[in-house]
C-alpha positions as CSV (number, residue, x, y, z in Angstrom):
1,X,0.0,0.0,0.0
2,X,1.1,3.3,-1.1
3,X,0.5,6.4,1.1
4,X,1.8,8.7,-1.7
5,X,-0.4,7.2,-4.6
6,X,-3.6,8.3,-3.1
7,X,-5.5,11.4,-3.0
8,X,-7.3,11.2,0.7
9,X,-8.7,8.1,2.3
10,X,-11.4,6.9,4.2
11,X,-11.0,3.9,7.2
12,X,-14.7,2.5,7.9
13,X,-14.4,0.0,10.4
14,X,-16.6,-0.5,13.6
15,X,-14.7,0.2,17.5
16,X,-12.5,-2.7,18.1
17,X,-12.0,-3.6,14.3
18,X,-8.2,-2.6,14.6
19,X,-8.7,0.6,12.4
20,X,-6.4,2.3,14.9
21,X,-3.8,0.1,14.2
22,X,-3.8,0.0,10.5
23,X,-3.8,3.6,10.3
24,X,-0.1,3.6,13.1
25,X,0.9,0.6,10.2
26,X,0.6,3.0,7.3
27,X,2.0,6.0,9.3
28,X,5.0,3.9,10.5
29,X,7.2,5.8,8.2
30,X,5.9,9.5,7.9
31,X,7.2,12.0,10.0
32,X,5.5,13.6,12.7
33,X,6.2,16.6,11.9
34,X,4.2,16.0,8.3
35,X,1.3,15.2,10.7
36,X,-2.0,16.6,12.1
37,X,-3.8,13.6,14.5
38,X,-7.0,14.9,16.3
39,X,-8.5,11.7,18.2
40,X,-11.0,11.5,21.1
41,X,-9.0,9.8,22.5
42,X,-5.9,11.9,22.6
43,X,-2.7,10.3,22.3
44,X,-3.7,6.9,23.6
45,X,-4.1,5.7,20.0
46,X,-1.4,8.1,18.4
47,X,1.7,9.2,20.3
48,X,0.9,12.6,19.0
49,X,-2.8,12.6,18.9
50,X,-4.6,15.4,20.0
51,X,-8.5,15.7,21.3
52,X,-10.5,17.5,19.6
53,X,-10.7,21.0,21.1
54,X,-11.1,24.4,20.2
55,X,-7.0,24.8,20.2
56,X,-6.7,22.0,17.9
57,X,-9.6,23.3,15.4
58,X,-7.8,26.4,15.3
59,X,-4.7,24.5,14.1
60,X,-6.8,22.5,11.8
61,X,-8.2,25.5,9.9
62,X,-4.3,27.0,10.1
63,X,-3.4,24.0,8.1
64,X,-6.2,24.5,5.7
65,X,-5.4,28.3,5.3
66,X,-1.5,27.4,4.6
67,X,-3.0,24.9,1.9
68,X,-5.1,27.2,0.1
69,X,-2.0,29.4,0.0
70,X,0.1,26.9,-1.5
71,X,2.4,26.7,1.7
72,X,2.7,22.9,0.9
73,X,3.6,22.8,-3.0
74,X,6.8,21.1,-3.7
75,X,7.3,20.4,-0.2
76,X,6.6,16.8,1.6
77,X,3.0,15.7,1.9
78,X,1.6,16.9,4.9
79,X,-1.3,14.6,6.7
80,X,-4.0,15.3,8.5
81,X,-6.0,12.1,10.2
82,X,-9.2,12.7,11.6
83,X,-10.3,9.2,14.1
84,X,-13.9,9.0,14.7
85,X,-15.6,11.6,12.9
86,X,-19.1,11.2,14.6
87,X,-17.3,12.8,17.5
88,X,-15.5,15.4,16.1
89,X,-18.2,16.3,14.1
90,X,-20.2,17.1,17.2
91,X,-17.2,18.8,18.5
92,X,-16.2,21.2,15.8
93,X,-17.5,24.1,14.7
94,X,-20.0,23.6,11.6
95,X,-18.5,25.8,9.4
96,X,-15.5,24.0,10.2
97,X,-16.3,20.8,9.1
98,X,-18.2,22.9,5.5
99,X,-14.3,24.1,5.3
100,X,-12.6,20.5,5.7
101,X,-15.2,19.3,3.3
102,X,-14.2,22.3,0.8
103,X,-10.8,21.8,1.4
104,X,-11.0,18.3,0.1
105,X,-11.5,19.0,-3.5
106,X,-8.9,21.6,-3.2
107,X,-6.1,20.0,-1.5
108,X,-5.2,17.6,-4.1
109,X,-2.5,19.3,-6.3
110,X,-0.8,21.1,-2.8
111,X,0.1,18.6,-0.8
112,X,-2.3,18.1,2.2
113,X,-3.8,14.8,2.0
114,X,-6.7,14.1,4.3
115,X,-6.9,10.9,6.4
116,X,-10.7,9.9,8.2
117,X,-11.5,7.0,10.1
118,X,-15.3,6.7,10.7
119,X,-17.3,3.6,11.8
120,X,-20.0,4.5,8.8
121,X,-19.8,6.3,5.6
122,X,-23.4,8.0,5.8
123,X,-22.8,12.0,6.1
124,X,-25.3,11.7,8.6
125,X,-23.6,9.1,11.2
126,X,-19.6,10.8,10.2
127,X,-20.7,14.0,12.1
128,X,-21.1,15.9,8.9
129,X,-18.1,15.1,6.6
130,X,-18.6,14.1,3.2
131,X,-16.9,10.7,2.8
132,X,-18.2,10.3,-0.7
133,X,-15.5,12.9,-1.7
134,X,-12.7,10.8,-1.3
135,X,-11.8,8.0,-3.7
136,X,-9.7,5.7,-1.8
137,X,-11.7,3.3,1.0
138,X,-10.5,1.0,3.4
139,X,-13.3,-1.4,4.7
140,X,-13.0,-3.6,7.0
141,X,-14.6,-7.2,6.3
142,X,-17.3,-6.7,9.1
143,X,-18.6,-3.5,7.7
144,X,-18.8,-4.3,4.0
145,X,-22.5,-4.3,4.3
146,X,-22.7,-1.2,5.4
147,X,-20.5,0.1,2.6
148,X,-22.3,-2.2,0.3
149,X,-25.6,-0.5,1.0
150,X,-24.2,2.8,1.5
151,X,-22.4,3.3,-1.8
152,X,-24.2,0.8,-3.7
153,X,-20.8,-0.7,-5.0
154,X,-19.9,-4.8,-4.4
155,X,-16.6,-5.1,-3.4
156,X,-14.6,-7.8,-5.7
157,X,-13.4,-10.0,-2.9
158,X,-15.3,-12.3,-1.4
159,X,-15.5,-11.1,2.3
160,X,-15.6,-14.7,3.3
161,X,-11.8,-15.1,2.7
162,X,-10.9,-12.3,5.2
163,X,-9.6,-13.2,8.4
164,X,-9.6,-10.6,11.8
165,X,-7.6,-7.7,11.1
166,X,-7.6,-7.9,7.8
167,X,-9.4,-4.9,5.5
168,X,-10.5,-4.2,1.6
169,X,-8.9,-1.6,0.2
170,X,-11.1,0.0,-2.6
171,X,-9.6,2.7,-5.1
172,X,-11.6,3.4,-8.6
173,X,-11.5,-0.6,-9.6
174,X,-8.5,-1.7,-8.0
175,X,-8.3,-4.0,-5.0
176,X,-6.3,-4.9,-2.4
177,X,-6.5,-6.8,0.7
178,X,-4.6,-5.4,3.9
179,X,-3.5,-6.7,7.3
180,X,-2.3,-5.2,10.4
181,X,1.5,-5.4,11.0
182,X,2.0,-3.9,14.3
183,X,3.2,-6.8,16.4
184,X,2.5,-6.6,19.7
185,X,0.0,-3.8,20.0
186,X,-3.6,-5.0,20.6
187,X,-6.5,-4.0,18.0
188,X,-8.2,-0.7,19.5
């Protein structure tokens, strides 16, 4: 899996699917300074997770602003990775989250790539954001019903073949199946 071939992505997994994980396995090698982690949970996911609070909305939009101002053209990718949007989104301002979602359709040619882990892909249960903006899923095998009947798209692979930990990644018609590869850390 290749971080730098995507435009944004999208985690849907339920609580205790080991989306947490997957997303430390595919930031294993970007630096935390090209990072922006805003969690419920603070940094007991992410070492340098932050909760969602007024000071760390502030950043976000900071981020956004340097973006629209071409601040990150020509310079390493810089990530922000939103974990459980249903509470964010009842955190954050609403014009905010109108601003993130704007900022998705923008940011692709500069350098900001957007990350969101969600445990649905409906607007209405992701506090807001507009999931259907971003082309590149990862579904865990317990959820693809609820992508199924959300997006009204069949993955390829048979779910059946999938074992715990393990996730469908979905990009245009490609895909790929992913596992965890954090030994040693539990599923959260």
């Amino acid at each position: 899996f290749d971080l730098d071939k995507i435009l944004h992505l999208a985690v849907i997994a339920k609580t205790g699917s080991g989306k947490s994980v997957l997303l430390k396995t595919i930031f294993t090698n970007v630096k935390q300074s090209n990072q922006l982690i805003i969690s419920p949970k603070g940094n007991e996911d992410f070492a340098n997770g932050s909760f969602p609070t007024r000071e760390t909305e502030e950043k976000l939009l900071e981020v956004i602003k340097r973006a629209n101002q071409n601040e990150f053209k020509n310079k390493e990718t810089f990530y922000v990775i939103l974990d459980e949007l249903i509470s964010i989104g009842a955190i954050f301002d609403k014009e905010t989250i109108k601003e993130i979602n704007r900022s998705i359709t923008i940011a692709r040619s500069q350098n900001l790539k957007w990350i969101f882990a969600s445990q649905s892909l409906n607007q209405t249960n992701t506090g807001g954001f507009n999931l259907s903006l971003i082309p590149t899923k990862i579904v865990n095998v317990n959820d693809i019903e609820n992508y199924t009947s959300t997006l009204g798209i069949k993955p390829k692979t048979n779910p059946l073949i999938l074992k715990t930990g393990q996730f469908i990644l979905i990009d245009n018609d490609v895909e790929k199946i992913l596992t965890n590869t954090i030994k040693g850390q539990e599923k959260s």
